[in-house]
C-alpha positions, -999 to +999 in steps of 0.1 A: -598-186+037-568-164+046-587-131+049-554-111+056-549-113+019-564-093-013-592-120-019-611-103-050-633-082-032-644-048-038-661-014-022-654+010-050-637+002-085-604-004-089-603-009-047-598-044-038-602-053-003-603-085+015-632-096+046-613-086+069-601-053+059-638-048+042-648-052+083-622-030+096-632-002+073-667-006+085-664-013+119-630-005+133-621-016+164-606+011+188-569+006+200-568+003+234-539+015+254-544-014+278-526-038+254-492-015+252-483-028+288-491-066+278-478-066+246-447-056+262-445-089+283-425-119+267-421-121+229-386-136+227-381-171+225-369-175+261-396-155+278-421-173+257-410-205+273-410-190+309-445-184+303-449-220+307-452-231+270-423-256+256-416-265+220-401-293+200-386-323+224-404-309+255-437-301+234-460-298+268-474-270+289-464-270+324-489-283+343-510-301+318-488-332+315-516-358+326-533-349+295-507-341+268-475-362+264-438-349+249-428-356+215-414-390+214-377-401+197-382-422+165-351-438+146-369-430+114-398-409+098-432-423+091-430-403+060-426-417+029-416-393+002-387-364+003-399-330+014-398-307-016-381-274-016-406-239-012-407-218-048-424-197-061-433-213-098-471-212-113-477-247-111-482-273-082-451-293-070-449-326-056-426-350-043-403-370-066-419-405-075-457-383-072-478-364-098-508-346-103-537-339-121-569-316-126-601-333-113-622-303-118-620-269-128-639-232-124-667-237-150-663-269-164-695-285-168-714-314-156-738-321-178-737-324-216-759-293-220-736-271-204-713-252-220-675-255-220-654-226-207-649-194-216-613-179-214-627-148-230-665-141-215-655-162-178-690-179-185-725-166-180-758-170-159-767-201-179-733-219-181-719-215-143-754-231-132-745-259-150-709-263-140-679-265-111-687-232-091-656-209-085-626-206-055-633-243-043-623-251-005-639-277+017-644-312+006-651-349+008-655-382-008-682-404-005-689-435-020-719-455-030-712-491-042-685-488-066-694-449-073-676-416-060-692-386-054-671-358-043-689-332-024-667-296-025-679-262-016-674-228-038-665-206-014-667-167-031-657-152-062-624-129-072-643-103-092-618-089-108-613-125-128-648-138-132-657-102-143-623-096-164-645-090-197-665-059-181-643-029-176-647-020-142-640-057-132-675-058-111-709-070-119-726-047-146-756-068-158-785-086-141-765-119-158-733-111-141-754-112-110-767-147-120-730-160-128-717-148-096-740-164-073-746-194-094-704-196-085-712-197-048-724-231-028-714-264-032-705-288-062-718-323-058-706-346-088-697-380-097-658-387-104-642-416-121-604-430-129-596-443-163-563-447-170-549-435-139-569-404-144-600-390-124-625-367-142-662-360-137-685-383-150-707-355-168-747-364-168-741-388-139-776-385-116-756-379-083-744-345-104-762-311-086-756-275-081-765-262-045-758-223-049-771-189-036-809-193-048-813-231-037-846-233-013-832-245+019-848-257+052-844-241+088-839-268+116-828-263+152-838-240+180-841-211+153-865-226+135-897-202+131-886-177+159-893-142+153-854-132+146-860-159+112-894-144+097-892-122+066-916-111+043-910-139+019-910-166+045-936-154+075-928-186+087-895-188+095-887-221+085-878-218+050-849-202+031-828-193-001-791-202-010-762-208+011-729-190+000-689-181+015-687-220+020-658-222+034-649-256+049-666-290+057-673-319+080-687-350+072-712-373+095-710-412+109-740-416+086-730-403+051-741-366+049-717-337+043-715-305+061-708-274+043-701-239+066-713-206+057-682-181+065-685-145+058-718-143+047-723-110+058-705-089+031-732-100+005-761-077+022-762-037+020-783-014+016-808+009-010-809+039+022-775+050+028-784+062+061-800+031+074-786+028+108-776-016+114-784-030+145-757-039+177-764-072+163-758-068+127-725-048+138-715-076+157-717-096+125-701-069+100-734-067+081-737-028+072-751-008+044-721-019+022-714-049+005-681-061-007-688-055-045-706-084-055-740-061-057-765-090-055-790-062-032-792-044-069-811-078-083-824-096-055-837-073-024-834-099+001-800-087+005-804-048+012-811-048+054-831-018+049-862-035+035-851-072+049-835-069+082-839-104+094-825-118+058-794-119+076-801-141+107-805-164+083-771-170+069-741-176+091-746-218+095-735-252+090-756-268+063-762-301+057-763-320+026-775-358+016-744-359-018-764-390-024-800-378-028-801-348-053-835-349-047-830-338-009-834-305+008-803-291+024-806-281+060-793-253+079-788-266+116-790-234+138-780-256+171-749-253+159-747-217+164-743-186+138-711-173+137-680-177+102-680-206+102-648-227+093-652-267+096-674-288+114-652-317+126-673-344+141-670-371+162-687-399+182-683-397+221-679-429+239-713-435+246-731-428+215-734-391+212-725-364+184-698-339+192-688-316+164-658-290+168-658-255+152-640-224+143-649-189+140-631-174+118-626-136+123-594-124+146-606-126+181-631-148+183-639-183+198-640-226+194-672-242+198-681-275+205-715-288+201-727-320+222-763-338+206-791-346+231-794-383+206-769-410+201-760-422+168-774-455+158-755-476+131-783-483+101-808-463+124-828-428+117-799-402+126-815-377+105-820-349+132-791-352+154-774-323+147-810-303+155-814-304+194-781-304+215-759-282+237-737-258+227-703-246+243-675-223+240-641-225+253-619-212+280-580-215+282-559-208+310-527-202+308-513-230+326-525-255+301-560-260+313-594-256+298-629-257+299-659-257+279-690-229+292-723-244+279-741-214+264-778-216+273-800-187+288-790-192+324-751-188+316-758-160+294-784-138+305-803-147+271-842-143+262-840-182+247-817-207+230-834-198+198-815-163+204-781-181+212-781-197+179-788-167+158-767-143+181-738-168+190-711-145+195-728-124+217-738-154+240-699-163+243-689-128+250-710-127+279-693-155+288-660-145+288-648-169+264-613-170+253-605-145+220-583-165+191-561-160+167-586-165+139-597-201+147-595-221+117-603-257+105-606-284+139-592-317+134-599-351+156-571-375+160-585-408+146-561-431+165-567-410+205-590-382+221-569-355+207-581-324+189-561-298+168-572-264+159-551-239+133-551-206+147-540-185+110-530-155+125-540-123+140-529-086+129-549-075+159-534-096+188-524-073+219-536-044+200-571-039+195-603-056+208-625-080+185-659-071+176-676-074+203-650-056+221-637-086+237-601-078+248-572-102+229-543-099+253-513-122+250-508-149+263-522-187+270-528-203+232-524-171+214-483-161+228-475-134+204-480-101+194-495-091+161-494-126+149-486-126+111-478-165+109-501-187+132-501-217+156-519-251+160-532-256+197-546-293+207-563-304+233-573-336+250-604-337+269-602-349+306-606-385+308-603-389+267-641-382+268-654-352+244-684-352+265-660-341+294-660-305+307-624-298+311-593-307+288-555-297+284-541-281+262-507-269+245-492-256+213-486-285+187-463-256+165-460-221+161-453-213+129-428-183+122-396-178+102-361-187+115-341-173+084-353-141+096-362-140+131-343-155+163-367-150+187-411-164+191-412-152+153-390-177+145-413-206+159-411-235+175-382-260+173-398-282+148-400-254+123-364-249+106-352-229+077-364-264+053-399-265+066-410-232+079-446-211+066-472-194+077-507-193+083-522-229+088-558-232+078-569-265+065-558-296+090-568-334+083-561-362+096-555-394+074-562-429+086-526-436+099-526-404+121-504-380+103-519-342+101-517-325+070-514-291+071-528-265+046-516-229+046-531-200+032-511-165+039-488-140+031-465-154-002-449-126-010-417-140-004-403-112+009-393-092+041-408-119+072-422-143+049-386-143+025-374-183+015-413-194+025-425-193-012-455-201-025-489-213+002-481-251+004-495-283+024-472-301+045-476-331+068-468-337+104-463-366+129-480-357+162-459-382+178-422-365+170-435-328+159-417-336+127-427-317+097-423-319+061-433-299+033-455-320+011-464-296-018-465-258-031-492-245-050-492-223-079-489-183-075-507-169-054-533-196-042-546-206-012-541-247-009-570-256+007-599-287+005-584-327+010-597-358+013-587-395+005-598-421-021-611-452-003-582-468-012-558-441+002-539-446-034-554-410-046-550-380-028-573-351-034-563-315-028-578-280-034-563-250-049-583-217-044-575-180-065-549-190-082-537-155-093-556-133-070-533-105-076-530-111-115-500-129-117-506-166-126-528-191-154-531-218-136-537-248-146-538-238-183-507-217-188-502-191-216-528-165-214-561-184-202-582-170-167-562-185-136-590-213-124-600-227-089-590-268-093-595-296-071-563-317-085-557-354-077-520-365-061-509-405-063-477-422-064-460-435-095-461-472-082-491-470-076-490-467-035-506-455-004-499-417+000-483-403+027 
């Protein structure tokens, strides 16, 4: 989720602010003169590139060639539809010779007791906990036989539309409360085509709600420690609801992972002068929420009786879609931190590695290496629970390496500490601060590994939260970012389990109609296929990257001729890139994944409307709704 943008949130009515900004106001970083003398180095084009990073034909970092190769010349595209032109219209637009269609929407129901939506009321208690949560992002397809079951998460809720019948657009009721968490978590349902249409097959027993008051199991190092007790679990080992889902990952042996983002703007608390922890600052978790007001009905979220409620949010949860009967998992080896994906992949010799993203301006990539190896048919059900954890470290001349975070590296009582207090253990560190890491993607076809960097207001200006400098430079070359890059990396020998890789900058997004120097980006980003803010990347089976974007559409002033956000593919091979689709007015495109056949592709669209201006998917005067939509080709062909 593009937190730079108004995302529904509110501290006082009629104020909307958005995670990030909610932070800033909290906890403000202090400016620090030291960056005036480094953001002064090279922001041009030219003096970007005599810092050792090259674009387009010579995509490479000096230095790092024996792990990342140039673009290579091609006679013709491996593309097979026309790019389509950015806009700005309130509906989704597709190559000629595609179409689309709503899957699921906000509220609609899975079960024949539920209610349908609506328009006028946005729902109740009652209703939403029987239908498609709200502001879907993450999510995958399974299958089971001849079944789908599409596993999505609900990320958060724009109050001002769910709440558009109460006056002061906010929660007023004990039942608004109900509706808005019963909106957060993840939608598990059955989906079937008929007629060239999918749509959710209501009553179907895969069908299942996970939301903010589902019971949940604590695995991993945290499990029971002191940091996880509370008065309603003494144990530690127990807890409610997950919530902020942002994206996903998905295991070798059928599960789905689900990441809790910014879960800490959901706790405040009943004594204004209650004075948070170092810890809980570290986090953003303060005596205010960001309007949602769930303390008011359910006191594990006000700090000031509950303290530890919050170590217990801030993971990567994992779900059976095919078992509603099975208890989701929070896997603290995995680290606590905003979670974006979890991108996972089998090392050469058997062993998990999963890839992540913290996703607040300044702060790190993780990987994650399981003590286990994955066994085809066998019992993989605790891999992700015992392992080591790492954070990286880029050099500017194109090199990297992962630190394993354990007590002896970071000075640490226990591991069980590392995983609730992540960021701290990377500071200590010294990890490398990025430009809001985003979704991680694994080549399928080589050891490669992609990671969208959104953007970052803050870059060469102020610390992150842990007061981490973010100078320029290496991965992160420019100044108050406002559009983003995509570094990869390939680890040393093509081995995830190695400690070092190379890396370089696959684009840099930026706006040549406007600028003519680093702002502009890198070569393969022209006037026909330029945006900003990458955030969801994917790989399909063939090796192309799709690339989601959720930032600034205004249109206007640095971001003029780049439209609506929009999805766009790439070849890693040539750098080309073409724009694929544009969503609707003011959305963030975000969520894909692939029918079996690769005929159907599915795509998310989140707040449609954030700022008041669009009705999506309905038109006329109905609530804007959160949709996953369905994309195939008129003859009936592979997409991409």
């Amino acid at each position: 989720m593009d937190t730079s943008n108004p995302s529904g949130t509110s501290v006082e009515a009629g104020e909307l602010l958005s995670f990030d900004a909610f932070d800033e106001r909290n906890y403000p970083r202090p400016a620090e003169t030291q960056f005036s003398g480094l953001a002064e180095k090279a922001i041009s084009r030219r003096s970007v590139l005599a810092a050792g990073v090259s674009f387009g034909a010579a995509a490479f970092v000096a230095g790092a060639t024996a792990g990342l190769a140039p673009f290579k010349a091609f006679a013709a595209s491996r593309m097979a539809f026309e790019p389509v032109a950015a806009n700005g219209l309130d509906t989704i637009t597709v190559p000629k010779g595609y179409s689309w269609h709503p899957v699921a929407t906000w509220g609609d129901p899975l079960w024949s007791r539920g209610a349908a939506f609506d328009h006028a009321s946005r729902g109740s208690g009652a209703s939403q906990e029987l239908a498609f949560g709200d502001n879907n992002d993450g999510m995958a397809l399974f299958a089971d036989g001849d079944r789908h079951v599409l596993a999505v998460n609900n990320e958060y809720t724009n109050l001002e539309i769910i709440y558009a019948n109460r006056d002061a657009k906010k929660p007023e009721t004990a039942d608004d409360i109900r509706k808005g968490k019963a909106a957060h978590g993840v939608t598990v349902m059955e989906i079937k085509q008929d007629g060239g249409r999918w749509a959710i097959v209501k009553d179907s027993p895969y069908n299942r709600r996970i939301t903010a008051d589902t019971p949940m199991e604590i695995t991993g190092p945290a499990c029971g420690h002191d940091l996880m007790k509370t008065a309603a679990d003494p144990a530690g080992t127990r807890s409610m609801g997950t919530w902020n889902n942002c994206a996903n990952g998905r295991t070798p042996w059928g599960t789905y992972l689900t990441c809790e983002e910014n879960f800490n703007g959901y706790f405040s608390s009943s004594d204004p002068n209650y004075k948070p922890t170092a810890e809980m600052t570290r986090y953003g978790i303060g005596v205010k929420d960001v309007g949602y007001g769930w303390a008011g009905a359910d006191e594990r979220f006000d700090i000031s009786k509950h303290p530890n409620e919050a170590n217990r949010a801030g993971y990567v949860v994992e779900i059976d879609p095919l078992d509603p009967a099975s208890t989701p998992k929070k896997r603290t080896a995995l680290g606590r931190f905003k979670h974006e994906n979890a991108e996972v992949v089998l090392a050469g010799n058997g062993q998990v590695v999963v890839y992540m993203g913290d996703d607040e301006r300044g702060e790190f990539i993780y990987r994650f290496v399981s003590d286990g190896r994955y066994v085809a048919n066998g019992d993989n059900a605790n891999l992700l629970d015992a392992g080591r954890l790492f954070v990286a470290k880029f050099a500017d001349n194109g090199r990297g390496e992962w630190v394993e975070l354990n007590p002896a590296s970071t000075g640490m009582a226990s591991q069980a500490e590392i995983a609730v207090h992540t960021r701290i253990a990377a500071s200590k560190v010294g990890a490398t601060t990025m430009d809001r890491p985003e979704w991680v993607a694994v080549h399928p076809l080589k050891p490669e590994v992609y990671c969208a960097l959104t953007n970052n207001s803050n870059r060469g200006r102020k610390p992150n939260a842990g007061g981490d400098p973010t100078p320029v430079g290496g991965p992160n070359p420019r100044e108050a970012n406002k559009y983003g890059q995509i570094v990869r990396w390939r680890p040393d020998g093509g081995d995830h389990m190695a400690a070092g890789f190379a890396w370089d900058l696959f684009v840099l997004a930026g706006n040549p109609a406007v600028h003519a120097d680093a702002y502009a980006g890198s070569k393969n980003v022209t006037r026909d296929n330029m945006f900003n803010s990458p955030d969801g990347i994917a790989f399909d089976s063939n090796g192309l990257l799709w690339i989601q974007t959720d930032g600034n559409y205004s249109d206007a002033k640095d971001f003029a001729g780049q439209g609506n956000n929009q999805m766009l593919a790439a070849d890693p091979e040539t750098g080309e890139i073409r724009r694929f689709l544009v969503g609707p007015k003011e959305c963030e495109v975000t969520g894909i994944t692939w029918s079996p056949d690769r005929k159907t592709l599915f795509v998310g669209i989140q707040h449609p409307g954030e700022e008041g201006n669009s009705h999506f998917p309905a038109g006329g005067d109905t609530a804007p709704r959160s949709a996953v939509v369905a994309i195939t080709r008129n003859d009936g062909g592979l997409i991409g």
